[in-house]
N, C-alpha and C positions, 0 to 999 in steps of 0.2 A: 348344498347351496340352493338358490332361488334362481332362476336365468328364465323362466317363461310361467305365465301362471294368466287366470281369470279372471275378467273384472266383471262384476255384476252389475243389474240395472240401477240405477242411479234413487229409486224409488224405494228398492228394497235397503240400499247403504243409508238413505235419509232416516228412514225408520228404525234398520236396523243399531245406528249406534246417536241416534237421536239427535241429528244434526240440526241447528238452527238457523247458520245461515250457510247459503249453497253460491261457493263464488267463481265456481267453473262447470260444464258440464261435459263431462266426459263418458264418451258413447262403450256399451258393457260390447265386450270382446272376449273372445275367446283364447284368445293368444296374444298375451300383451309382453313386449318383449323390450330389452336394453334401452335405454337414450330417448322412450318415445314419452308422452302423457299420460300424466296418470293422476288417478284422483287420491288423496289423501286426507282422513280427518285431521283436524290439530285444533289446541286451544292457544292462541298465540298470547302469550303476555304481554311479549315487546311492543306489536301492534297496538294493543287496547291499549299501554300505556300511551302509547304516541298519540293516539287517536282520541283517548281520553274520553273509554266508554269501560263497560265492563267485557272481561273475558267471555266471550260466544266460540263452544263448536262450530268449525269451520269446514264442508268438503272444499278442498280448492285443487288447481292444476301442479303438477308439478312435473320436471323430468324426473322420469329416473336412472339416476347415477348421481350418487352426490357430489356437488364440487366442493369441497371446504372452503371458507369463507375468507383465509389467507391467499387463495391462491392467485396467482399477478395475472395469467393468460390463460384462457379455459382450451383446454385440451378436447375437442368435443366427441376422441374416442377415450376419452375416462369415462373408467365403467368399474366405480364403488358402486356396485349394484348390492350388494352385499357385504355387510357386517360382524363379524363372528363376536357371540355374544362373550365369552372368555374373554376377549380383551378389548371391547368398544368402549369401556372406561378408560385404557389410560393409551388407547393410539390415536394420536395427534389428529387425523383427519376426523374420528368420531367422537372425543371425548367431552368436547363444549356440547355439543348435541346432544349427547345423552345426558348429561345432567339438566338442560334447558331448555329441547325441542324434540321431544319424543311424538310419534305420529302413528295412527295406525291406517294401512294402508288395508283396503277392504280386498277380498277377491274371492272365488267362486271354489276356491281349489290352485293346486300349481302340479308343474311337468317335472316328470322327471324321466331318465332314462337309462335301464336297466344293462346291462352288459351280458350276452348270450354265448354260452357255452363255447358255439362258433362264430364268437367276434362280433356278430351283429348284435343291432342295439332294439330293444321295444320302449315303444314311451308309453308311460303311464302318467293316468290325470292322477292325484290326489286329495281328496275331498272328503268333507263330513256329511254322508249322504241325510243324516238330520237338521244340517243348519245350512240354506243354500248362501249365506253371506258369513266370512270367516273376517280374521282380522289381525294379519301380519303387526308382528311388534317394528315398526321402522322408526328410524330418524329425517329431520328434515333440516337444511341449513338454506341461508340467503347469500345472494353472492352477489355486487354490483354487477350488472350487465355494461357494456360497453355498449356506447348508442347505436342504432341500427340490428343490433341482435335480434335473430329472429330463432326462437326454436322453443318446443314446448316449456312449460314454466315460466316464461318470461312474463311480468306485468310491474308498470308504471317503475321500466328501469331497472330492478330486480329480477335475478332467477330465482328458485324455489326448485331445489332440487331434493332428492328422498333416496336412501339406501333401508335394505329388509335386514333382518338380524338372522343371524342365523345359531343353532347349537347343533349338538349330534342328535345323529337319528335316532328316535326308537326302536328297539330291539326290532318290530315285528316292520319296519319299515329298511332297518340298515342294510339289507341284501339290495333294495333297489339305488339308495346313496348315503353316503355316509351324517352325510349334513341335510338338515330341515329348517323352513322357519319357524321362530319362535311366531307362536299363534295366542294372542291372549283372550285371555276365556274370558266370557261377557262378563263376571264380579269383576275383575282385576282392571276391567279397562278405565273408568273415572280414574285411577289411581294410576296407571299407565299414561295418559295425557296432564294431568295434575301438573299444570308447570310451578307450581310452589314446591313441588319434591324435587331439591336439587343438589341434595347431599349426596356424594357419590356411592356409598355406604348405603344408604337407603335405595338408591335406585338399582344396584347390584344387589340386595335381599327382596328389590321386588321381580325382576330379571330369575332368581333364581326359584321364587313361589311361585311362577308361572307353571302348570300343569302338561305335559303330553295331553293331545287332544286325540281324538277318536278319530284317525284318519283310513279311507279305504280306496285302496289301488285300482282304479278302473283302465284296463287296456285302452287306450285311447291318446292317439296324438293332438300336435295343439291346431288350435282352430273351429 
């Protein structure tokens, strides 16, 4: 799984996945955890239609924890922080999302933590010490806010909440945990936000070209 992870500087995420308009800014952390803000690209279709402009890359605010877009009362300890990529097509809370608001959430590396011979635990960073800005495969959904809501994601009414995807480890990482995010490699991203790929079929053969990325365990807790 995904539970704490980096968020880079806001300068390097613009560049790096070639953002055009920047509708939130969210300050780079080193320990970004459950329920708080977070920055996420996305190309929004539904917006531009409404707005009746063309689709623009987006960085904007979100929570993370996704709330599905059905749900009557927000729980605000729901914590879909995580998605497992095996079945985010056809579980009710992920499966409109993945075929129509795929997102990639930017970060520096994520934590993970190891389990030692005698019980105690070491946290490791994981990161591509060649690429300082990486790019979780997540989902995003919109959910009416009830007036007066206050909490990260919230604007003009609406939340904007994000969950990460998750598959199995690589081989050379599964001693530290079983599950990793899916990390999409710079080719595959235009095709990963594409909101015109909305066949469930295609989005699970793009889900599945996605690559193991070059990840290296640095001792290190978060923060």
């Amino acid at each position: 799984m995904c539970g704490r992870y980096g968020y880079p500087d806001q300068d390097q995420i613009v560049d790096e996945f070639d953002v055009a308009a920047v509708l939130a800014r969210i300050l780079a952390s080193g320990d970004v955890r459950p329920t708080t803000g977070v920055g996420i690209v996305i190309e929004d279709a539904a917006a531009a239609r409404s707005q009746h402009r063309n689709i623009v890359r987006e960085l904007r605010a979100a929570r993370w924890g996704l709330v599905p877009s059905w749900t009557k009362t927000l729980d605000k300890k729901l914590l879909l922080i995580n998605a497992r990529s095996e079945t985010v097509l056809t579980k009710p809370s992920f499966r409109t999302a993945a075929r129509q608001r795929r997102a990639l959430v930017p970060a520096s590396g994520y934590y993970e933590w190891a389990v030692n011979p005698d019980g105690t635990k070491t946290a490791f960073f994981l990161h591509d010490p060649n690429t300082p800005v990486i790019g979780f495969a997540g989902l995003y959904e919109w959910w009416k806010a009830p007036e007066g809501l206050e909490m990260p994601g919230v604007q003009d009414g609406w939340l904007c909440s994000t969950t990460i995807i998750t598959r199995s480890a690589m081989d050379s990482l599964g001693h530290i945990h079983d599950r990793m995010p899916v990390i999409v490699a710079p080719n595959l991203r235009d095709a990963w936000l594409d909101p015109t790929v909305t066949d469930p079929d295609q989005v699970d053969a793009l889900l599945q070209s996605i690559p193991d990325p070059c990840l290296v365990p640095t001792e290190r807790a978060p923060g």
